[in-house]
Biopython code that builds the backbone (N, CA, C, O; Angstrom):
import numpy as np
from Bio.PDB.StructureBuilder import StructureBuilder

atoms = [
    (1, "UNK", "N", (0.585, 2.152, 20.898)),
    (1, "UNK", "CA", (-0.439, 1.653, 20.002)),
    (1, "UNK", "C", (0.169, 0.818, 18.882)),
    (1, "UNK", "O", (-0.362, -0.197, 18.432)),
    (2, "UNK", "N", (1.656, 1.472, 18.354)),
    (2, "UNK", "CA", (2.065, 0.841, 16.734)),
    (2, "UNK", "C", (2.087, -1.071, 17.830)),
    (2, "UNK", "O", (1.460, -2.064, 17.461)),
    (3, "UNK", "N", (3.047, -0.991, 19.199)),
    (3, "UNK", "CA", (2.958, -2.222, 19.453)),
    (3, "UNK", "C", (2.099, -3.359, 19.372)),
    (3, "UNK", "O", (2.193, -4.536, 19.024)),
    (4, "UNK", "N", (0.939, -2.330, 19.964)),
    (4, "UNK", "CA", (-0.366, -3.676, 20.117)),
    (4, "UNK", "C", (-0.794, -4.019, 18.255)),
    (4, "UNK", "O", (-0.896, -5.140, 17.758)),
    (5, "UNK", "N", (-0.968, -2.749, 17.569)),
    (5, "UNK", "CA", (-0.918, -3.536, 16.552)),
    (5, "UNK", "C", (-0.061, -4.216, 16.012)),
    (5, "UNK", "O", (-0.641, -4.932, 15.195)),
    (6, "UNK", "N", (1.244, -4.446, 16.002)),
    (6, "UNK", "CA", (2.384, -5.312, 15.676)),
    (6, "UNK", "C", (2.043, -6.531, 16.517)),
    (6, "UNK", "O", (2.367, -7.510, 15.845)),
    (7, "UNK", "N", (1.560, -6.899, 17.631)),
    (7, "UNK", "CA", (1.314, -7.667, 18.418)),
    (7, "UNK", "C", (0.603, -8.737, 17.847)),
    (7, "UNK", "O", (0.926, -9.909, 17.651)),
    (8, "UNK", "N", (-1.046, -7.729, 17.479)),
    (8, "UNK", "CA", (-1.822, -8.793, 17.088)),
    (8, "UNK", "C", (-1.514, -9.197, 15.882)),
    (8, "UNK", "O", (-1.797, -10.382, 15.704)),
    (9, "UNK", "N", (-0.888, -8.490, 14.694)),
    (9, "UNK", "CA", (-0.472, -8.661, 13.352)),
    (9, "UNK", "C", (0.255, -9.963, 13.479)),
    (9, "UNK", "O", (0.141, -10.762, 12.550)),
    (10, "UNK", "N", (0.959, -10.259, 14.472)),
    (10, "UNK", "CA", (1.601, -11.660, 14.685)),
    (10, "UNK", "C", (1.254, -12.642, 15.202)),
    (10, "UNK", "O", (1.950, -13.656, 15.242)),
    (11, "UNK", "N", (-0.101, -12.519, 15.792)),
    (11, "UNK", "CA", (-0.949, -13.312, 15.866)),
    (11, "UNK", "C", (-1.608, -14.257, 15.328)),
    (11, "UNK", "O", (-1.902, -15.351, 15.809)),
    (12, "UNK", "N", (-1.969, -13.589, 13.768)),
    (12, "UNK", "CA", (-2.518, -14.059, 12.786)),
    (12, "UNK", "C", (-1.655, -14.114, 11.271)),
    (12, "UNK", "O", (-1.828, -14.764, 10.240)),
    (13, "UNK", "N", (-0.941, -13.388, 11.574)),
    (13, "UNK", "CA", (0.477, -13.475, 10.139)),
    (13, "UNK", "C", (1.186, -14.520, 10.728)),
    (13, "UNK", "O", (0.861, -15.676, 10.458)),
    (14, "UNK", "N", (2.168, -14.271, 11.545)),
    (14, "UNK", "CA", (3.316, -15.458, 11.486)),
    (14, "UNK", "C", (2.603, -16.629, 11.528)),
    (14, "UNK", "O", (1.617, -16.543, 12.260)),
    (15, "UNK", "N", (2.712, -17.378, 11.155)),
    (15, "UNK", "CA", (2.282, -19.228, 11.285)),
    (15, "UNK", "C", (3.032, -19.906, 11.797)),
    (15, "UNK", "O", (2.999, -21.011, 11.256)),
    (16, "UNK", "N", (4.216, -19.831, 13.132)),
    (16, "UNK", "CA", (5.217, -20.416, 12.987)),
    (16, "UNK", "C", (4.969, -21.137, 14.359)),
    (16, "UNK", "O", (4.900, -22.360, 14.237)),
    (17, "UNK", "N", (4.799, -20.603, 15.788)),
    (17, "UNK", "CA", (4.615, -21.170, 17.102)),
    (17, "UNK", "C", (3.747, -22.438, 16.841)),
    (17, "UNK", "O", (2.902, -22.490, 15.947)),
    (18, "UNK", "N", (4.152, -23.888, 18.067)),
    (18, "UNK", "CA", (2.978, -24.622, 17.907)),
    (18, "UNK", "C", (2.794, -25.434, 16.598)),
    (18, "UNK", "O", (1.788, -26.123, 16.433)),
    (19, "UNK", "N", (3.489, -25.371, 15.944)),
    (19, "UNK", "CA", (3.506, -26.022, 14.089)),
    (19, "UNK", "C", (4.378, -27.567, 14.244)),
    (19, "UNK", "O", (5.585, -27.674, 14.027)),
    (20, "UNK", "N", (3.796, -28.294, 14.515)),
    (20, "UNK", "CA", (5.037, -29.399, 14.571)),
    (20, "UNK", "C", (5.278, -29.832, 13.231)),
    (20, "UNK", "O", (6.347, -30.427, 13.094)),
    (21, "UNK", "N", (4.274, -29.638, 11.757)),
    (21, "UNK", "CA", (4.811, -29.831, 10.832)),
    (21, "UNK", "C", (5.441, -29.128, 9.560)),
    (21, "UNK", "O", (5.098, -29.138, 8.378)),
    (22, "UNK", "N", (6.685, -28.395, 10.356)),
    (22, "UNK", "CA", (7.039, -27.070, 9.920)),
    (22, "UNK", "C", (7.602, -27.448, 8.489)),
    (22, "UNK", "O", (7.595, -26.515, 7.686)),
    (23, "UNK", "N", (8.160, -28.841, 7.972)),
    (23, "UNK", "CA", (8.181, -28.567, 6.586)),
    (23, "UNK", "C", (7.132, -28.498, 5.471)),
    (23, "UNK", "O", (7.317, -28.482, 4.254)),
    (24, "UNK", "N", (6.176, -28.465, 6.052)),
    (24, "UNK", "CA", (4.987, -28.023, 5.199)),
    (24, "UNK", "C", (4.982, -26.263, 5.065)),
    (24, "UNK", "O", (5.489, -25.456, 5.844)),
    (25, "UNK", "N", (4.151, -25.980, 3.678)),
    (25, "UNK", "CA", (4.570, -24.725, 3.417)),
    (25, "UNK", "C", (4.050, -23.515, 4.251)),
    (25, "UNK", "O", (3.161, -23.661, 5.090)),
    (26, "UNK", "N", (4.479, -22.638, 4.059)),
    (26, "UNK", "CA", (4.373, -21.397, 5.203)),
    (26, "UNK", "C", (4.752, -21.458, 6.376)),
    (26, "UNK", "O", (4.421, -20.516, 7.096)),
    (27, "UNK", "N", (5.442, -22.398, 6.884)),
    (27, "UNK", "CA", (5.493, -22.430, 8.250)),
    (27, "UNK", "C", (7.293, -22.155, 8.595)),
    (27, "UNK", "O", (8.237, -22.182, 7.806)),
    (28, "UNK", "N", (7.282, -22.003, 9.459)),
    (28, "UNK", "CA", (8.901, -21.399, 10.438)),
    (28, "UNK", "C", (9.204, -21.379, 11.251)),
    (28, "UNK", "O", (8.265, -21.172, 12.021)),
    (29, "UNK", "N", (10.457, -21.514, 11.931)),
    (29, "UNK", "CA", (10.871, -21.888, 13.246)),
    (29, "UNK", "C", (10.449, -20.716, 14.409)),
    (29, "UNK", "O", (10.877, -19.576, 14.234)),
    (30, "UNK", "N", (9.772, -20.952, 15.361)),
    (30, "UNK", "CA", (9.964, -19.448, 15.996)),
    (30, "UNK", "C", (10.500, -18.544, 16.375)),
    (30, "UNK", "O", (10.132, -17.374, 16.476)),
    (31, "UNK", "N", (11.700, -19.184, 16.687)),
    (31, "UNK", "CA", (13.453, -17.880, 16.841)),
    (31, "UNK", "C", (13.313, -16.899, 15.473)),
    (31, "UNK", "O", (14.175, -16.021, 15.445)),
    (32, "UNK", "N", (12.653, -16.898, 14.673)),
    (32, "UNK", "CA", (12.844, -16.364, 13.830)),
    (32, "UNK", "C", (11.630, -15.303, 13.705)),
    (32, "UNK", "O", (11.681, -14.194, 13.174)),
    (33, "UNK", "N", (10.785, -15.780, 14.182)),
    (33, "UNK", "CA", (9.516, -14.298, 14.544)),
    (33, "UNK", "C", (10.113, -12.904, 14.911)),
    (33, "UNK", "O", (9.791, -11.882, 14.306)),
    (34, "UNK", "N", (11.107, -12.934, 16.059)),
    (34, "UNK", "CA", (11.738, -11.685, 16.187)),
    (34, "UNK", "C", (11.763, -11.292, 15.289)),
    (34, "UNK", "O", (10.877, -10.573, 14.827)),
    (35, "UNK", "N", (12.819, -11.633, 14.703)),
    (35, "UNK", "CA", (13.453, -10.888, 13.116)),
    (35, "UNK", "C", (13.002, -10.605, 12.589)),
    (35, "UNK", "O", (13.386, -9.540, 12.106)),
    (36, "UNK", "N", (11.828, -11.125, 12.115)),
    (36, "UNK", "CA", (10.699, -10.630, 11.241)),
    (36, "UNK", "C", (9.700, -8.956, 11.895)),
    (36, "UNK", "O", (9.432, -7.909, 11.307)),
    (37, "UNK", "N", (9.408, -9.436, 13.327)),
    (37, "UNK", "CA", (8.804, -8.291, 13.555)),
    (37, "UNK", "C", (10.403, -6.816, 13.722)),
    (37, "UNK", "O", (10.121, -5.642, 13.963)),
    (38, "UNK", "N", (11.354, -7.120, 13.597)),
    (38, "UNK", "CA", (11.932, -6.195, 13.518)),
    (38, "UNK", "C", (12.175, -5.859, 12.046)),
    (38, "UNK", "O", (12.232, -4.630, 11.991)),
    (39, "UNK", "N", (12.375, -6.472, 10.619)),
    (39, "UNK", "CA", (12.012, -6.068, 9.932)),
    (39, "UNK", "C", (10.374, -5.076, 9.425)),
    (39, "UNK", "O", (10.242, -4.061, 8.740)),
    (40, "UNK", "N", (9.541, -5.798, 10.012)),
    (40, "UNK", "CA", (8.319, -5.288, 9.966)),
    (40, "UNK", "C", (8.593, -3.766, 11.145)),
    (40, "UNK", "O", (7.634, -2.995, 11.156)),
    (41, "UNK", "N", (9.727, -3.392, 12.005)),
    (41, "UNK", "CA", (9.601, -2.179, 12.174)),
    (41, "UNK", "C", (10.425, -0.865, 11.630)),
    (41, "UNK", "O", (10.501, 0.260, 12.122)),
    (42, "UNK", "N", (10.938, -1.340, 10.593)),
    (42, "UNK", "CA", (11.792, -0.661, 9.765)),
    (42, "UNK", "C", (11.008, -0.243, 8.491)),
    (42, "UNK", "O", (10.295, -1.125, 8.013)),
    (43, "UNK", "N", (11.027, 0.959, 7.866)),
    (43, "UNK", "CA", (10.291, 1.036, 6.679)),
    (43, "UNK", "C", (10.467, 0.217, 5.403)),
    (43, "UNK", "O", (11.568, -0.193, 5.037)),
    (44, "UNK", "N", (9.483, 0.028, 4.835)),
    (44, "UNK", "CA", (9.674, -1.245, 3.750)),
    (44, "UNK", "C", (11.014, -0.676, 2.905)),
    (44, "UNK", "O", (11.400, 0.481, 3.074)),
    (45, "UNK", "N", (11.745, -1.687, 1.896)),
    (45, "UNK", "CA", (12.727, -1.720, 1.679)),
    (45, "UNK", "C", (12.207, -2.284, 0.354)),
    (45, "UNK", "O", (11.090, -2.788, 0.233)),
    (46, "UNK", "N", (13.490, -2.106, -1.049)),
    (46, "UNK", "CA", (13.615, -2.263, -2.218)),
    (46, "UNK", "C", (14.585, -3.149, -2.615)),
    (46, "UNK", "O", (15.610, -2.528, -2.896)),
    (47, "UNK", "N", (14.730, -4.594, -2.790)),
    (47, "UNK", "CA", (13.024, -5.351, -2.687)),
    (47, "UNK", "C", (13.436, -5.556, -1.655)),
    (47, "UNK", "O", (14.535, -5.402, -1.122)),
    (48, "UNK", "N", (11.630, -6.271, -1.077)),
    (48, "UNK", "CA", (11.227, -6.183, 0.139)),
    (48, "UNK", "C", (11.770, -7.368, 0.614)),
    (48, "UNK", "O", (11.827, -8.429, -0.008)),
    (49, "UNK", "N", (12.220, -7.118, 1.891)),
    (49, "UNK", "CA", (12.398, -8.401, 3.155)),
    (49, "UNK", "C", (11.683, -9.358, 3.018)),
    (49, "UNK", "O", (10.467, -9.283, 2.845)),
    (50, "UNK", "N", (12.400, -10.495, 3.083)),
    (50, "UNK", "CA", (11.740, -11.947, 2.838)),
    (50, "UNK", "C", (12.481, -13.399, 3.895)),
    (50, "UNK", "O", (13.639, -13.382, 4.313)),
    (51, "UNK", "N", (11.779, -14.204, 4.072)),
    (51, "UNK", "CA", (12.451, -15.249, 4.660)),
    (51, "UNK", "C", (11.877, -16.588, 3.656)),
    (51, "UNK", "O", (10.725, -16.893, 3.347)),
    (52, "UNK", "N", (13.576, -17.406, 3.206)),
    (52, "UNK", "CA", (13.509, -18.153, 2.064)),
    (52, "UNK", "C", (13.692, -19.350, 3.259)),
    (52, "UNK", "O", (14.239, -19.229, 4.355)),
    (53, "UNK", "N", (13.020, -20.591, 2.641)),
    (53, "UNK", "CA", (13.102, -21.752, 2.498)),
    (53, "UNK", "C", (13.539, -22.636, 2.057)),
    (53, "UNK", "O", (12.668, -23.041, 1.286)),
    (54, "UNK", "N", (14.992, -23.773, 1.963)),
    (54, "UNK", "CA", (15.359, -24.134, 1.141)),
    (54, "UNK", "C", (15.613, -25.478, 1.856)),
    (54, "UNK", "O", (15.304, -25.687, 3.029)),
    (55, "UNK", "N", (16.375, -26.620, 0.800)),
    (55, "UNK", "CA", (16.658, -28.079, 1.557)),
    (55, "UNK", "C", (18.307, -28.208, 1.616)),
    (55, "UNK", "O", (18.815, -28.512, 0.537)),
    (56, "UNK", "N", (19.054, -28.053, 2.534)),
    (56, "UNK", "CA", (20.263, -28.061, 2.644)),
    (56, "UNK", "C", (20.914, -29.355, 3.540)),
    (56, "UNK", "O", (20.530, -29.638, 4.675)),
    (57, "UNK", "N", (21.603, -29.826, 3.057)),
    (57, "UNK", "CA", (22.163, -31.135, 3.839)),
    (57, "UNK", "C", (21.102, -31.986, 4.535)),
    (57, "UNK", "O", (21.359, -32.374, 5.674)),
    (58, "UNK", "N", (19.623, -32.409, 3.824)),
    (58, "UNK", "CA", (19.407, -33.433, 4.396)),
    (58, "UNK", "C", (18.206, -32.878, 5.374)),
    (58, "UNK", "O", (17.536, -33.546, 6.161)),
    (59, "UNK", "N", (18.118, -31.384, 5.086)),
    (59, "UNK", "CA", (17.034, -30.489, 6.609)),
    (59, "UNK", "C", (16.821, -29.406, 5.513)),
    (59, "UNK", "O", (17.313, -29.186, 4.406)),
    (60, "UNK", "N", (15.774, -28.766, 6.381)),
    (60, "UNK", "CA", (14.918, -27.688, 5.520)),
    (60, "UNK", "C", (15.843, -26.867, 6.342)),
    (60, "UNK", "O", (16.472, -27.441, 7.231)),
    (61, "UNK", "N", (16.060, -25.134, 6.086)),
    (61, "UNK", "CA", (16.684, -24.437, 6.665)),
    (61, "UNK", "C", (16.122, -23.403, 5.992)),
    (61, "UNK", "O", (15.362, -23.572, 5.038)),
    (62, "UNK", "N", (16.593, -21.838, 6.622)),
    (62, "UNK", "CA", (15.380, -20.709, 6.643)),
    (62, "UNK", "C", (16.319, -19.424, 6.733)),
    (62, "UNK", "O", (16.967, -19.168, 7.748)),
    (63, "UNK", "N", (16.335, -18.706, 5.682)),
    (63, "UNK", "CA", (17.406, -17.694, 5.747)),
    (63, "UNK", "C", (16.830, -16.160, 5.750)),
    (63, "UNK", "O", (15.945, -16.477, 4.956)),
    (64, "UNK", "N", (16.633, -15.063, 5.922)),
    (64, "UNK", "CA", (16.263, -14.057, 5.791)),
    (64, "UNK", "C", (17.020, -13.497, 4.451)),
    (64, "UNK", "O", (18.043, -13.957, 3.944)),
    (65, "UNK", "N", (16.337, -12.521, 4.072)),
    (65, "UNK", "CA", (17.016, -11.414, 2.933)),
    (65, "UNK", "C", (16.262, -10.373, 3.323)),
    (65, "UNK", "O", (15.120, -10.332, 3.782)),
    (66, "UNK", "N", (17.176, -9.403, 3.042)),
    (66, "UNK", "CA", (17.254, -8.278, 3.216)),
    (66, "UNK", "C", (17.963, -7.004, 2.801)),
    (66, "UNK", "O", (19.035, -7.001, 3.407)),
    (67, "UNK", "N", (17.864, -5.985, 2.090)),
    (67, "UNK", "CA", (18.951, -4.892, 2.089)),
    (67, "UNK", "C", (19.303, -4.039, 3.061)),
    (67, "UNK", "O", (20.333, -3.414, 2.810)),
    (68, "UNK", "N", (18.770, -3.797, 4.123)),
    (68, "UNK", "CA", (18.665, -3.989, 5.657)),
    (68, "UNK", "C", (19.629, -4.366, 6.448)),
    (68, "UNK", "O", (20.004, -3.926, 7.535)),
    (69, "UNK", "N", (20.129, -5.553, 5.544)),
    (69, "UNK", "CA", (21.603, -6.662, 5.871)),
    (69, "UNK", "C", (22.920, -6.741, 5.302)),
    (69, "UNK", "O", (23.914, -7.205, 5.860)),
    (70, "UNK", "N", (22.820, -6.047, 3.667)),
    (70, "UNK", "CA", (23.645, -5.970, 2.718)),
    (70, "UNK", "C", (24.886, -4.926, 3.658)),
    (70, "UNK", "O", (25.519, -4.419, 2.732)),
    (71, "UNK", "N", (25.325, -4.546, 4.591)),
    (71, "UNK", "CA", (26.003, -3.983, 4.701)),
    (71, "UNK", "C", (27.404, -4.784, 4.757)),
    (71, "UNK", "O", (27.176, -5.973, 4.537)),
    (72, "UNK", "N", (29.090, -4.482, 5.027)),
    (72, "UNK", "CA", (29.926, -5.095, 4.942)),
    (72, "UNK", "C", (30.626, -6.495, 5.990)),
    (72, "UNK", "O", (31.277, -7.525, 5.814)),
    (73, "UNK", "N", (29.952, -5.676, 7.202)),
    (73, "UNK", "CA", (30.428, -6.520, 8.323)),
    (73, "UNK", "C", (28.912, -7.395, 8.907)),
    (73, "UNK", "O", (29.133, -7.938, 9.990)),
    (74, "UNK", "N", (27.848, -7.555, 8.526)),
    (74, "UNK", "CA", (26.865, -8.019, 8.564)),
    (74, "UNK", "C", (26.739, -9.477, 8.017)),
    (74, "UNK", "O", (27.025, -9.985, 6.933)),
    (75, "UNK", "N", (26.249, -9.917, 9.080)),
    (75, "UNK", "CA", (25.937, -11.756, 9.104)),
    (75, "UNK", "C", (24.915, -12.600, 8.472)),
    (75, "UNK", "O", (24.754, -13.403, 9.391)),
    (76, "UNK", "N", (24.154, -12.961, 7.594)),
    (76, "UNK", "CA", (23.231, -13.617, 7.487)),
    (76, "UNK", "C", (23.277, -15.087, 8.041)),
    (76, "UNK", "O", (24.209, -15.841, 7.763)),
    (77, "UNK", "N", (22.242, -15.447, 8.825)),
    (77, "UNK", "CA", (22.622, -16.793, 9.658)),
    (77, "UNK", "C", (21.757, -17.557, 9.201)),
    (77, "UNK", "O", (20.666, -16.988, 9.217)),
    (78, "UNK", "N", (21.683, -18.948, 8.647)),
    (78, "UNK", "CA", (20.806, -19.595, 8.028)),
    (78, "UNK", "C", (20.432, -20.733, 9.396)),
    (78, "UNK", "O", (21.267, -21.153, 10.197)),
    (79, "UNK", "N", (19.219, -21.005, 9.383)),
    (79, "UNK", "CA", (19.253, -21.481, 10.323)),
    (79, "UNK", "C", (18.072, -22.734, 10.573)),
    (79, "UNK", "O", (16.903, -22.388, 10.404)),
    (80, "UNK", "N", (18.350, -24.260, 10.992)),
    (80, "UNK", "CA", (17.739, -25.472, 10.828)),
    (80, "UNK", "C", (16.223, -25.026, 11.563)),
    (80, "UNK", "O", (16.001, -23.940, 12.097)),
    (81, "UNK", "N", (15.363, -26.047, 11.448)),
    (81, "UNK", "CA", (14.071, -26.065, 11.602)),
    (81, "UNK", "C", (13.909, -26.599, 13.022)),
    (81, "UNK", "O", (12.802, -26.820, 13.515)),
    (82, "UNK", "N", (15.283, -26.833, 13.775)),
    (82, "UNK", "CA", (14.964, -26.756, 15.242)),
    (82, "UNK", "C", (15.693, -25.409, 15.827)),
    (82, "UNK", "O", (16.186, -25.508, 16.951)),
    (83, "UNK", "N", (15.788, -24.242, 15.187)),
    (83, "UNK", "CA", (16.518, -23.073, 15.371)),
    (83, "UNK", "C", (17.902, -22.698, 15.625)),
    (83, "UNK", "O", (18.372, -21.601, 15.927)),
    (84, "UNK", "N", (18.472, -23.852, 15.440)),
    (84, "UNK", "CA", (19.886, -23.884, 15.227)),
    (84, "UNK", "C", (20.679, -23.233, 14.290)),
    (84, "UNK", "O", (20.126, -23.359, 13.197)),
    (85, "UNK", "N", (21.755, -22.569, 14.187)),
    (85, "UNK", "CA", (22.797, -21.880, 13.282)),
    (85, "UNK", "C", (23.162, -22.825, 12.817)),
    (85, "UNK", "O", (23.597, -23.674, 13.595)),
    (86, "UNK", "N", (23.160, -23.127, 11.338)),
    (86, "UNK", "CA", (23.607, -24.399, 10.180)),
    (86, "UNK", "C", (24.691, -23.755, 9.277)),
    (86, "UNK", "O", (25.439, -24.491, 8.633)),
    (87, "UNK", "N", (24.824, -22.107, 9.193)),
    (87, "UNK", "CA", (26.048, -21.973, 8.697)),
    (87, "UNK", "C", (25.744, -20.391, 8.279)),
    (87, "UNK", "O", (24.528, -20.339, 8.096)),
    (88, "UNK", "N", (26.240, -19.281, 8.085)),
    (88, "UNK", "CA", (26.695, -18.205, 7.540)),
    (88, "UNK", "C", (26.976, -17.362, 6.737)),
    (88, "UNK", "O", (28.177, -17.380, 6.468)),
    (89, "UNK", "N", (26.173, -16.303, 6.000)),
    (89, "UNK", "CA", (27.028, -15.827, 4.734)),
    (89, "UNK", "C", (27.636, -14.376, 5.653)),
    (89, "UNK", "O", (27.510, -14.138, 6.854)),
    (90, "UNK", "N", (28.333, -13.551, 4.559)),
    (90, "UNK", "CA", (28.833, -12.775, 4.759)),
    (90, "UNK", "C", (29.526, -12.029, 5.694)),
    (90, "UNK", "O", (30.188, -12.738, 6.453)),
    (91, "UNK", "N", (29.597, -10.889, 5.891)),
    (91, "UNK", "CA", (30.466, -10.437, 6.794)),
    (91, "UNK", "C", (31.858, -9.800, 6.339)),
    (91, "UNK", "O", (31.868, -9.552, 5.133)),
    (92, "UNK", "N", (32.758, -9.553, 6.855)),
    (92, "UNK", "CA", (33.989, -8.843, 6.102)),
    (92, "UNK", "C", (34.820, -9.890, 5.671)),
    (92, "UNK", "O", (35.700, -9.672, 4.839)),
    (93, "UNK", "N", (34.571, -11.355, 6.301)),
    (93, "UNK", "CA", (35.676, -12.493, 5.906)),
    (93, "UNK", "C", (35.256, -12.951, 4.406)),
    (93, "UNK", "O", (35.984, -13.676, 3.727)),
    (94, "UNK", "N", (33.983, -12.442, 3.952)),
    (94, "UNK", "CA", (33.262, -13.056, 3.089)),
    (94, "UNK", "C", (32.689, -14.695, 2.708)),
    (94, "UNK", "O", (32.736, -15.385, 1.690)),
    (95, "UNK", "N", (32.081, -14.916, 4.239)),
    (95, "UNK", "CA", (31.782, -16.197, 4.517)),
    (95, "UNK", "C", (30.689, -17.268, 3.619)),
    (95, "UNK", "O", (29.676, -16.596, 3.811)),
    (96, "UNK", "N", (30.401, -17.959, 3.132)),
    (96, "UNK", "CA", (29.854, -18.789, 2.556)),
    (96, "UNK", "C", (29.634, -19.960, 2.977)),
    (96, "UNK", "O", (30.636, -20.526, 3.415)),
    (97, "UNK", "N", (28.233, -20.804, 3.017)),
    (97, "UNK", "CA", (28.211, -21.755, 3.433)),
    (97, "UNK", "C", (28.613, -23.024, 2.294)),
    (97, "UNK", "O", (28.516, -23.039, 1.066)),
    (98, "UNK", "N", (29.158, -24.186, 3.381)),
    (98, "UNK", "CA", (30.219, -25.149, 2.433)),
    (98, "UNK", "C", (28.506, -25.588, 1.450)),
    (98, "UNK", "O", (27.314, -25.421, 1.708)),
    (99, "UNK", "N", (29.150, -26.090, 0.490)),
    (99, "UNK", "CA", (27.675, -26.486, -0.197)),
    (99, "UNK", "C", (26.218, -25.779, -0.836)),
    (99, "UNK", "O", (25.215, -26.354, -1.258)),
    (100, "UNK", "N", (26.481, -24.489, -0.745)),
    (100, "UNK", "CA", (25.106, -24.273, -0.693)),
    (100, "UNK", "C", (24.645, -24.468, -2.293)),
    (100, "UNK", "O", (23.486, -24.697, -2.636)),
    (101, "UNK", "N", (25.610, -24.352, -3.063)),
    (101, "UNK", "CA", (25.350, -24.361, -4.521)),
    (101, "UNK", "C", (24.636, -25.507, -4.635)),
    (101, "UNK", "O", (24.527, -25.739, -5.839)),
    (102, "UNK", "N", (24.042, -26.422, -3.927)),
    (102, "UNK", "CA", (23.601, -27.816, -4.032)),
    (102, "UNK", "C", (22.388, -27.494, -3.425)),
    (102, "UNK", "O", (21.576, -28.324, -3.835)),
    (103, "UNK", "N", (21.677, -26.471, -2.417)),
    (103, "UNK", "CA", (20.938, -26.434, -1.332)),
    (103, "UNK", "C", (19.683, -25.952, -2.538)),
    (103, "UNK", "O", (19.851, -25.065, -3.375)),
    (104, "UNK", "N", (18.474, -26.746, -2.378)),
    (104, "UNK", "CA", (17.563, -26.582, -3.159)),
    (104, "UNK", "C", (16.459, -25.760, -2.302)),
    (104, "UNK", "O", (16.126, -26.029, -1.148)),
    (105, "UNK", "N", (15.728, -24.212, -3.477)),
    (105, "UNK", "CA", (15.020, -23.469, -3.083)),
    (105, "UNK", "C", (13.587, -24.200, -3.024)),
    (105, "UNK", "O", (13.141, -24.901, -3.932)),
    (106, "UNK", "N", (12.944, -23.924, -1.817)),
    (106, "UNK", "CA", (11.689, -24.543, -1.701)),
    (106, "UNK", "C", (10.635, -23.314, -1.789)),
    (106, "UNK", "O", (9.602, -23.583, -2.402)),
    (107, "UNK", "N", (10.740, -22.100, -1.302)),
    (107, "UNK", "CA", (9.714, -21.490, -1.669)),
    (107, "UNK", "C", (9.830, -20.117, -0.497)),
    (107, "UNK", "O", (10.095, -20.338, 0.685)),
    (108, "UNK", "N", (9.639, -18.999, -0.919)),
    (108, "UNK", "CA", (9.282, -17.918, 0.027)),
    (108, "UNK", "C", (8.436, -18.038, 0.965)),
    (108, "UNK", "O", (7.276, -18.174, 0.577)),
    (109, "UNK", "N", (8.644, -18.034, 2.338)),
    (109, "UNK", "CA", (7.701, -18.189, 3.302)),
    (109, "UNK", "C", (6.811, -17.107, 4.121)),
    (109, "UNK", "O", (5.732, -17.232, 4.700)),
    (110, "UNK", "N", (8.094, -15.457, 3.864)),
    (110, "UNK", "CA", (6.956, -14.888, 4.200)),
    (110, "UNK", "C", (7.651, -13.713, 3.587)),
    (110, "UNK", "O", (8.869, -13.696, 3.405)),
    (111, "UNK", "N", (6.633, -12.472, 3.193)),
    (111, "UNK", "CA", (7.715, -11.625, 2.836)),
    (111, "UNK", "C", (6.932, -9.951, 2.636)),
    (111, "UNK", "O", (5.950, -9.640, 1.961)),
    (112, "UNK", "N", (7.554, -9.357, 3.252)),
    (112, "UNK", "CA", (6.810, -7.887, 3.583)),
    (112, "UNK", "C", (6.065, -7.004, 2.741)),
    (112, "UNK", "O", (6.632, -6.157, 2.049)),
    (113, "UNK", "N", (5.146, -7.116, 2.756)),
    (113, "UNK", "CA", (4.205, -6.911, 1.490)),
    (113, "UNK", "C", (3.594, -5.420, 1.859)),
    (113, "UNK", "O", (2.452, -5.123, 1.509)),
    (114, "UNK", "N", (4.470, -4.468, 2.621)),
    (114, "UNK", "CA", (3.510, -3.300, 2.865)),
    (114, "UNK", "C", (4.240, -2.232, 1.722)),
    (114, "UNK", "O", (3.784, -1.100, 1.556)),
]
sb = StructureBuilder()
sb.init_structure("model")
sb.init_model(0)
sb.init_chain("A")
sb.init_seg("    ")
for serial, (resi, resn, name, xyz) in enumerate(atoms, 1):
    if name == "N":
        sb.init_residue(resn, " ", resi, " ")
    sb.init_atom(name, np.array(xyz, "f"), 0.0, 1.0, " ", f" {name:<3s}", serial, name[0])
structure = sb.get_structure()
């Protein structure tokens, strides 16, 4: 049952499938729906799970947050608006993407409000 309702909840929440004009606001690549409904199956978190929007080299790009993720050897993958990997934080090497101090925030796109 929790499925079918997670099912249809993504039906009408995510905005992302089918969007060809994904830099307009609310919208997101679809590789990234997973993630979201797997956050959405974890109990809410302090603060809550979010997927940010920002303009990095020239492309919009789409990162998750999470404390969920904060662990040591854990990846955050930022990733272009045709679902491509554009670059990396963390992990044990303590990875950083080249530039990001330049990468301008555009706006929260979706973020777990239960």
């Amino acid at each position: 049952m929790k499925n079918i309702v997670l099912f249809l909840m993504s039906l009408f929440v995510f905005p992302c499938c089918n969007k060809p004009e994904l830099p307009l606001s609310g919208t997101y690549p679809c590789c990234l729906q997973a993630e979201l409904e797997f956050l959405l199956s974890k109990p809410p978190t302090t603060p809550r799970a979010k997927l940010e929007k920002f303009y990095y080299k020239n492309q919009y790009v789409f990162m998750t947050s999470s404390p969920l993720y904060q662990i040591p050897d854990y990846l955050t993958d930022v990733y272009s608006q045709h679902c491509e990997i554009v670059c990396s934080f963390g992990g044990v090497l303590g990875l950083r993407c080249e530039g990001w101090e330049n990468a301008e925030f555009i706006e929260i796109v979706w973020e777990d409000t239960r």
